[in-house]
VEXLUMPA-137780 format. One record per atom (N, C-alpha, C): x, y, z. Coordinates in steps of 0.02 Angstrom, whole numbers, plus 32768, in hexadecimal, padded with zeros to 4 digits. Example, Ala and Ser with C-alpha at 12.3 -4.5 7.8 and 13.67 -1.06 7.14 Angstrom:
% residues 2
82947EE48186
82677F1F8186
82947F5B8186
82827F908162
82AC7FCB8165
82858002818A
***
This chain:
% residues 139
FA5F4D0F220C
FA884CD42205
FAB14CCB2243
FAB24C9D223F
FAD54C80228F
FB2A4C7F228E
FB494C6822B4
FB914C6B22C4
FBAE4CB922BA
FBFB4CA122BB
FC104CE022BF
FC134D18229A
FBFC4D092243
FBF04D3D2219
FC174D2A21EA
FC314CEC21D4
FC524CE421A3
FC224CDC2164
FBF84CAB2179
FBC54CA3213F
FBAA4CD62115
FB984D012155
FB684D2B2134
FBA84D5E2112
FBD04D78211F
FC0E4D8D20F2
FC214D8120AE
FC324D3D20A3
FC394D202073
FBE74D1E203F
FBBB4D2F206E
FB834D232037
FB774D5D202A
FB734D93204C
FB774DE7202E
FBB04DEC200B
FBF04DD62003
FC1B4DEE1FF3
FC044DEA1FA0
FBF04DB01F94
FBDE4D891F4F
FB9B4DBD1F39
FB7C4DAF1F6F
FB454DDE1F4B
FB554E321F37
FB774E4B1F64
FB764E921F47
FBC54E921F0C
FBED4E6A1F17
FC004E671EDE
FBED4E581E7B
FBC24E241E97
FB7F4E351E55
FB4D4E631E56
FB414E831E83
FB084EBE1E88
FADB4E7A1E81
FAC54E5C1EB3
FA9B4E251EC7
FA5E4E461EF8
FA304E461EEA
FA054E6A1F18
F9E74E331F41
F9F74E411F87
F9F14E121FB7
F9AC4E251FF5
F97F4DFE2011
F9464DFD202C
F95C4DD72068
F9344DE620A1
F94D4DB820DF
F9014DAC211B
F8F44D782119
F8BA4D7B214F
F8E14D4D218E
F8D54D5D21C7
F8F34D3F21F5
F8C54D362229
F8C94D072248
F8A54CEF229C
F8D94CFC22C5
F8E54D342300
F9184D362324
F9174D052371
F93C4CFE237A
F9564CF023BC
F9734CD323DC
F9794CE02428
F9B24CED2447
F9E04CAD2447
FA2D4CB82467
FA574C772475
FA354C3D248E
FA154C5D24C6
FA034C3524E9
F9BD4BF524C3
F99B4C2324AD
F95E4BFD2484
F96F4BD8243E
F9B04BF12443
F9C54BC523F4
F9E64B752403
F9E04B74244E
FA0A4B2D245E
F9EA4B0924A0
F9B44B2E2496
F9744B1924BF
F9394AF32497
F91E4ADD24C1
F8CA4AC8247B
F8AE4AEB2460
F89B4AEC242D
F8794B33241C
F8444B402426
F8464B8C243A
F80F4BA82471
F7D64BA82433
F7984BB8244B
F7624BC2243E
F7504BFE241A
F7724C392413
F76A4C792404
F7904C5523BA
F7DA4C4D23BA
F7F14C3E2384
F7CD4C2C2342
F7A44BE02361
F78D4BA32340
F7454BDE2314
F72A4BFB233E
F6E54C192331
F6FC4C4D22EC
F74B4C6322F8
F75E4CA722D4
F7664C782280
F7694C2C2275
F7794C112249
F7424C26220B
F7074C182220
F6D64C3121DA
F6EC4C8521D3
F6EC4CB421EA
F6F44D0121D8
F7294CF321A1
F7614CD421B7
F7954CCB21A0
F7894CB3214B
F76B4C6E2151
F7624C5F211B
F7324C8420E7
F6E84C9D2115
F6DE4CDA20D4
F6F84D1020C1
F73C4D1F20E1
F7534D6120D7
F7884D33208C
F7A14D052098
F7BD4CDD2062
F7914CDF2021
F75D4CC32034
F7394CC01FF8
F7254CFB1FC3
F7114D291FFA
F70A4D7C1FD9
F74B4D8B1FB9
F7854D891FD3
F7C14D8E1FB4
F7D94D6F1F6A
F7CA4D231F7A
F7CD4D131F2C
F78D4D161F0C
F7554D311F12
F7304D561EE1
F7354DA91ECE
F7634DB11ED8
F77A4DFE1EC2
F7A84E001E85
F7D24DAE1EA0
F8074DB01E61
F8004DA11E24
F7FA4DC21DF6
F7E04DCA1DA4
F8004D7F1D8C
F7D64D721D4E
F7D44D3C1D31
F8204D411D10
F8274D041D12
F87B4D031CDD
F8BA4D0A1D0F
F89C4D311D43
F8DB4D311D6B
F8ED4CF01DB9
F92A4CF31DBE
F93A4CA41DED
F92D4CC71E2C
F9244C9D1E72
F91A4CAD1EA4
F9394C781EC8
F97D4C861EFA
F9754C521F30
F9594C4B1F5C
F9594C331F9C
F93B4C161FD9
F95B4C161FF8
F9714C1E2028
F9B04C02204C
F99C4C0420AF
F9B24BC920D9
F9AA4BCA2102
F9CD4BB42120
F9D94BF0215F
FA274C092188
FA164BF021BD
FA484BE421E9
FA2B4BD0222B
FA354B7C224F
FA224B842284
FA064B3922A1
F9D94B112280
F9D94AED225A
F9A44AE2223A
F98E4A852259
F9B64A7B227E
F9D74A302276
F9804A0F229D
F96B49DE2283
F92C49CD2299
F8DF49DC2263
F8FB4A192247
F8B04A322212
F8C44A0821E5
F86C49FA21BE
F87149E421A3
F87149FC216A
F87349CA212F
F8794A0F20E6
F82A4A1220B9
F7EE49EB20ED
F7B249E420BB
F78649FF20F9
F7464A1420D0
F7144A3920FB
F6ED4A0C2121
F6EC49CF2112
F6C6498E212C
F6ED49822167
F72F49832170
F75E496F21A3
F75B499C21CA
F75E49CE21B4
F7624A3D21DB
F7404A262206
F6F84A2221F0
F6B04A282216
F6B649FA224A
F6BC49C4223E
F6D0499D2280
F706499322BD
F74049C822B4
F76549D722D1
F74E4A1122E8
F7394A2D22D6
F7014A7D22E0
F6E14A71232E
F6C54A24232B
F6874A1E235E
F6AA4A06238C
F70049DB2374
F70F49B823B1
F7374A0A23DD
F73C4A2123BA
F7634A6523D8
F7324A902406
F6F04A8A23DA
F6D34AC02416
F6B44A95245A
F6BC4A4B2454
F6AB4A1F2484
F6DC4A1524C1
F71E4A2624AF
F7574A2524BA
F7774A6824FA
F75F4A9824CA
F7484AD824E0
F7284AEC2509
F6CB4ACE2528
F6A44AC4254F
F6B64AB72593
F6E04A7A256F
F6F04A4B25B7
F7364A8425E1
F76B4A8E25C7
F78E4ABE25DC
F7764AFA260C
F73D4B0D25D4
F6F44B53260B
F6E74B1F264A
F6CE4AF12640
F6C24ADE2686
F6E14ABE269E
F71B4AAF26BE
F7424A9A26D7
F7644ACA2706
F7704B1126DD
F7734B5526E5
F7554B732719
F70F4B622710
F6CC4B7F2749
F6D74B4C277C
F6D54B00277E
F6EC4AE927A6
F7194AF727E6
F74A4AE727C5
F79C4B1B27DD
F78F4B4F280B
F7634B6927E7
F74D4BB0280D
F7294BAE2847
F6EE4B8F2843
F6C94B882889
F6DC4B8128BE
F6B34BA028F3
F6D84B902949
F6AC4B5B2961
F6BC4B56299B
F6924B2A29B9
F6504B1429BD
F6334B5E29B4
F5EB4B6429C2
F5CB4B7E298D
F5E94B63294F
F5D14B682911
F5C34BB528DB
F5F64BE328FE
F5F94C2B28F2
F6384C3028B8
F63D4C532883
F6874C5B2862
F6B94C712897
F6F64C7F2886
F7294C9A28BF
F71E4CE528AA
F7104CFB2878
F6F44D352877
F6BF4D5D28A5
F68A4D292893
F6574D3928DB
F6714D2E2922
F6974D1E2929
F6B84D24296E
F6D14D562980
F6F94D6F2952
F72C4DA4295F
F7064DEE2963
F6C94DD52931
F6A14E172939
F6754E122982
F6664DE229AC
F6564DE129F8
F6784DDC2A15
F6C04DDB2A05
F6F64DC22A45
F6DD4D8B2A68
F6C04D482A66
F6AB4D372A9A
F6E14CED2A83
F6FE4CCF2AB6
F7024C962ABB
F7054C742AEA
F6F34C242AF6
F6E64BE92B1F
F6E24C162B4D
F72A4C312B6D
F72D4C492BB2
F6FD4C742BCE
F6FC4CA52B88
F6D14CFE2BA1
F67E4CD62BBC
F6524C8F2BA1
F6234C7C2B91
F61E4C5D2BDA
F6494C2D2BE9
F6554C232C26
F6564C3C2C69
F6744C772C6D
F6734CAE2C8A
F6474CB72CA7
F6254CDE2C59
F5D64D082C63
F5A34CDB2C83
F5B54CA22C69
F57F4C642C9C
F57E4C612CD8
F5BD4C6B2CF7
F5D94C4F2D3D
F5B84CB82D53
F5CC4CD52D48
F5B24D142D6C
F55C4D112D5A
F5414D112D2E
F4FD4D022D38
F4D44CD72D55
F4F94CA32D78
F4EC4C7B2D9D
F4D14C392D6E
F4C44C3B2D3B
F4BE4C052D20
F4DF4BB02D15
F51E4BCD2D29
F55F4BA42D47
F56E4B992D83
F5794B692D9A
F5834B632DF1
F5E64B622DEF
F5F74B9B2E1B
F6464B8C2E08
F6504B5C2E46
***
């Protein structure tokens, strides 16, 4: 549960004061991703989530009540599986574009990651250089 811990306080407090037996499935993460778009790892972790729900309320014996309850950022979900699913696709579309924009970002000049650079050391200049001493370059 999110914020500073009041909620979740007040909702243990109740529960172990009734001897309330309480269950918790959670999707974690960070500050940063909770006020960001939501990443792709998140969005994917949503079905586990929901069959771990489902297994859960098929454990709980007949006759007895079960809540639901959902903590969190929620602001944007929707509350039907028809709506989920299509927010599902705009998210991992959403998501995609972020990855490449990313790799973008990344590339050098000559179409290498900055990674691959760093693992040749080479840039504009070193390329230049090596031209002009091999004679391939007229200085």
């Amino acid at each position: 549960m999110g914020g500073a811990g009041v909620q979740r306080y007040k909702i243990e407090e109740v529960a172990t004061k009734y001897r309330l037996p309480m269950d918790a499935i959670a999707i974690k993460m960070s500050p940063f991703e909770a006020i960001s778009p939501m990443p792709e790892k998140v969005v994917d972790a949503l079905n586990d989530a929901v069959d771990m729900l489902n297994e859960r309320i098929a454990e709980v014996p007949k006759g007895q009540h079960i809540i639901v309850v959902g903590v969190g950022n929620t602001c944007g979900i929707p509350n039907t599986k028809k709506n989920l699913e299509k927010l599902v696709k705009i998210l991992k579309e959403r998501a995609r574009k972020i990855k490449k924009a990313e790799k973008e970002k990344n590339r050098t000049w000559w179409g290498g990651t900055r990674k691959e650079a760093e693992v040749w050391n080479f840039n504009r200049a070193d390329i230049l250089n090596l031209g002009k001493t091999a004679g391939f370059i007229k200085q």
